[in-house]
N, C-alpha and C positions, 0 to 999 in steps of 0.2 A: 497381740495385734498381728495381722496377718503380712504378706510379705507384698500383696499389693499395694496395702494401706499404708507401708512402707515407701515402698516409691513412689507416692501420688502424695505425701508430705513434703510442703515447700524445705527446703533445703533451712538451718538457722542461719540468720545475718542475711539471708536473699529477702526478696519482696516480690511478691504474683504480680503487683500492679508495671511494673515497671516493662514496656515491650520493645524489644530490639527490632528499628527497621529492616524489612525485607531485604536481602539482595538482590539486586538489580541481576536478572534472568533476560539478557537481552537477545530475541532469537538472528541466530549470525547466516546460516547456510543451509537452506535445502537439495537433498540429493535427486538428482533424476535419473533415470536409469535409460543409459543408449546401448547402441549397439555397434555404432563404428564413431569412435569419440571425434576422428578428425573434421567429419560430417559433421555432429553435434559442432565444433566449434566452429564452423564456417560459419551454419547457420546462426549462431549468437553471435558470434562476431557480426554478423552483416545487420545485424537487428540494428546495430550502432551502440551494443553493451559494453561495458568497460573488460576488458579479461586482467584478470587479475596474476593470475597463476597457472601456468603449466609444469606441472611436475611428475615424472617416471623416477621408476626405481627396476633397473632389469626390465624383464619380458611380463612381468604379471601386475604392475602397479606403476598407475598413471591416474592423476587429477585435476581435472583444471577446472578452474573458477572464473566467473560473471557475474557483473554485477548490473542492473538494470537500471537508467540512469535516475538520478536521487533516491535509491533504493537504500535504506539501511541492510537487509538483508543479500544476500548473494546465492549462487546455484552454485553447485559442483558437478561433474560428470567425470567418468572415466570410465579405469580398468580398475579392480578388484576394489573398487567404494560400495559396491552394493549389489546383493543378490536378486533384488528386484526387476521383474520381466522390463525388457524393454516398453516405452510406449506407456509402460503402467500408470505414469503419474499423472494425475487427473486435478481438473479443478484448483489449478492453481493460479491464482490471483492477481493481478496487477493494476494498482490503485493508481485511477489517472484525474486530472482537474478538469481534460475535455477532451470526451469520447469521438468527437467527431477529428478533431485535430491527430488524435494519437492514434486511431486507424489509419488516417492519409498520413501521419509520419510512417506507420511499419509498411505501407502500402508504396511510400517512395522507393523502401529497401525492397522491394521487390516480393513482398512475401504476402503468399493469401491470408486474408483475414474474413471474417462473417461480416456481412452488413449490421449495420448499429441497430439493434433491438432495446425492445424494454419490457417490463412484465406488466401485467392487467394488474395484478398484485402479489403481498408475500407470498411464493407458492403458484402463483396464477399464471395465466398464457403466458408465451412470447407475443409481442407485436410490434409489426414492423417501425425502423424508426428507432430517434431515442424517445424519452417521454416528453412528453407534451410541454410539462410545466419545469425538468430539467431538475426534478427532486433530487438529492443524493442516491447515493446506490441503488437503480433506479434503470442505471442505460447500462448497455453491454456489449462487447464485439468479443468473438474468440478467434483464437486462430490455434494451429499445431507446431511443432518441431518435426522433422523429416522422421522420428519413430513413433510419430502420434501421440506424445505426452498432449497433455491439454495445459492451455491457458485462456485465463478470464480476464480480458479488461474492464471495470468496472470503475463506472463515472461514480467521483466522492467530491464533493463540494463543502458541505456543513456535515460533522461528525456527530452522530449521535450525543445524547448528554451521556460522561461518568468515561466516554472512549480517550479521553484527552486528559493530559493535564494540565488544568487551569491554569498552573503559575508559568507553565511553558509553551511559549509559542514558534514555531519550529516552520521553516518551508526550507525542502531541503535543492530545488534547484532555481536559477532563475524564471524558467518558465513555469514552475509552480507561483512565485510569488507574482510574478506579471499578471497572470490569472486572478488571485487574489483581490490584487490591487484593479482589476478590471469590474470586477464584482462590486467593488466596494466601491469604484466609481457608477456603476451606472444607480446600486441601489443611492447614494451622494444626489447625485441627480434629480432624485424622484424624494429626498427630504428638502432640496432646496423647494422644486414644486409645492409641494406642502407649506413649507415656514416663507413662500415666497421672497428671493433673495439670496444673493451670495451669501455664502456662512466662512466669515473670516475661521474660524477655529475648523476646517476643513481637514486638517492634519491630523487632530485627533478626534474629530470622528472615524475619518479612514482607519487610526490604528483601533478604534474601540469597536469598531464592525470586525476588523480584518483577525481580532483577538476571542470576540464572543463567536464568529464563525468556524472558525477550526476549533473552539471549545466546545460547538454544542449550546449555547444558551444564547437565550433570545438577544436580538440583533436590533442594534438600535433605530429609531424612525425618524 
């Protein structure tokens, strides 16, 4: 027997059927790359980001962290985190419940942003405006940092199917779930119109839209 056919034989007393859940790979920090970090921090700071961390070591190492608010992930900048041209980091994303609101928020801090666009389709034009019918990922405003990294705000409302986990339902600031629960009132609304009448059980319908909407699957009527 050969030596491959060796180690591609189950082990005795194991079992192939048996599979160990995955570990949770949860992503924590993207690095961006500036050029005078104090500037980078102003500018985050002024965003209204949380900063988490500043920290030097000597003359050649310095890091400091932001976190965007209900952001599970965070950014980092400094000195000696990264060989990456300044300005370089492109396309990076920030998932909002309403595009119009979260440009006039970064717009109160003072900072330029692009007018709300939308695409013709996957792949297709810009046009001006968000879209029409206020689809999921769908509207868009960008703006820059003072070394020209990019960033995408990009309106998300209902998550694709398979992008969520169904047993878990998650809004991680206030005004995410306000939004939510805005949603879920006015589609509410238009089921009363329908079954004509107040709908005592009102409560969970709200949680049974506000749960199949951040899942992905179809939304009650």
């Amino acid at each position: 027997m050969s030596d491959t056919a060796d180690t591609q034989a189950p082990l005795q007393g194991t079992t192939t059927t048996a599979r160990t859940p995955p570990v949770d790979m949860k992503f924590e920090v993207a690095v961006i790359p500036v050029s005078d970090v104090d500037r980078a921090k102003r500018f985050y700071g002024g965003l209204g980001w949380r900063l988490d961390a500043d920290f030097a070591k000597g003359d050649t190492f310095r890091v400091v962290q932001f976190t965007p608010p209900g952001s599970p992930t965070s950014i980092h900048f400094g000195k000696g985190v990264t060989s990456a041209a300044p300005g370089s980091a492109q396309g990076l994303y920030l998932i909002v419940s309403d595009i119009i609101a979260a440009r006039a928020e970064l717009g109160g801090h003072g900072i330029e942003v692009s007018e709300v666009y939308h695409r013709e389709s996957v792949g297709g034009a810009n046009l001006a405006g968000p879209d029409p019918e206020r689809r999921s990922y769908n509207s868009f405003a960008a703006f820059k940092d003072p070394d020209g990294n990019g960033w995408l705000m990009q309106e998300v409302t209902t998550r694709l199917p398979g992008r969520v986990d169904e047993a878990v339902t998650t809004f991680t600031s206030p005004a995410e779930l306000a939004a939510a629960l805005r949603r879920a009132a006015t589609a509410h609304g238009e089921h009363e119109k329908r079954t004509g009448g107040h709908d005592e059980g009102w409560p969970d319908w709200y949680a049974e839209y506000m749960v199949q909407e951040q899942a992905g699957e179809p939304l009650p009527v």
